[in-house]
Each structure stands twice: as structure tokens, then as C-alpha cells.
N, C-alpha and C positions, 0 to 999 in steps of 0.2 A: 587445517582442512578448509577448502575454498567453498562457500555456501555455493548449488547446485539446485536443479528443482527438487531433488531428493531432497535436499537441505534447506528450507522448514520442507518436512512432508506435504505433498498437495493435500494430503484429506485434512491437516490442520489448517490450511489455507480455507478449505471448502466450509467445514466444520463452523469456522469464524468469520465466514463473510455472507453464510448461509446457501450458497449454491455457484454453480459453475459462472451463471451471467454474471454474479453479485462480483465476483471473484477478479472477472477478466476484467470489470467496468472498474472495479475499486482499486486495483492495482495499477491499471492504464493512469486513470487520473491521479493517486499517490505518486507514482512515478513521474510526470510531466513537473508535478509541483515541488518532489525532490531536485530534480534536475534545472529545474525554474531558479532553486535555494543556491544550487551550486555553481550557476552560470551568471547570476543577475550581482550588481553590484549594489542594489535594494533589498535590501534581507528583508522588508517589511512583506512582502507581498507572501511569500511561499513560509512555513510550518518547517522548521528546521529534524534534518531525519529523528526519530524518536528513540530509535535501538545504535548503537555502536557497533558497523561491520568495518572489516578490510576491504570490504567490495566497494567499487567504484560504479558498480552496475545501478541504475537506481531502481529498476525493477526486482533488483535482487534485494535490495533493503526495502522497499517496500513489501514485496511479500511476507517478507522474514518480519515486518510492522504487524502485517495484518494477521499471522500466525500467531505471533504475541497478544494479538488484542489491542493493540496500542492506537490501531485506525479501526474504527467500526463504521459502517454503512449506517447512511442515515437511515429513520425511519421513515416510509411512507407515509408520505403529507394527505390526509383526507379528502383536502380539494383533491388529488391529483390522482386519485379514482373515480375512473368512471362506471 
């Protein structure tokens, strides 16, 4: 079976990234840095995927990352409240 937004469920995506903005910003950037891993001949720079998919999509493995738990959102830095 071919991972899908069904597949990790979005509320487990939501649940673990703590909300909709958290969600789309932490996947967008997981993603770019997947794809960064898979394209560059410097493996230093990008975090190699963390879960084992068949998908080549990399927002498809990153999601399925942060349903896992495997990528969390930083916590907010105190400076960076106003």
C-alpha cells in the first residue's frame, strides 16, 4: 500500500507537530532538506530520512517523520517573543 495523506493520518501529523501552521512549516522545511539529501553529492549538509518508505516523494517521508515523532518542532526561543 503506497503512503497517501491518509497514510500517516493528518490528525497524527497535527497531534505531533502541535497544529496546522506547525505542521505545513515543519514538513515544507523537512522536506526541502530530504530532498537536499537526495540530490546533493555532500551528504554533510542535510539529516538523512529517518523512517524507511518506498516513496520517493519527500514530503511524503517527511510527514510519515513527523507522525512518528522522529522530527519535532523546535521549541520557541524566549528572545523571539515579543
Amino acid at each position: 500500500m503506497s503512503k497517501s495523506l491518509n497514510n500517516p493520518p493528518i490528525e497524527s501529523v497535527l497531534a505531533a507537530s502541535g497544529g496546522k501552521f506547525m505542521a505545513v512549516t515543519l514538513a515544507a522545511r523537512r522536506a526541502r532538506q530530504i530532498w537536499s539529501y537526495w540530490t546533493s553529492d555532500s551528504l554533510v549538509d542535510s539529516p538523512p530520512p529517518q523512517v524507511k518508505l518506498e516513496s520517493t516523494n519527500p514530503l511524503t517521508v517527511a510527514l510519515d517523520e513527523i507522525s512518528q515523532e522522529k522530527v519535532l518542532p523546535a521549541p520557541p526561543n524566549s528572545e523571539d517573543i515579543v
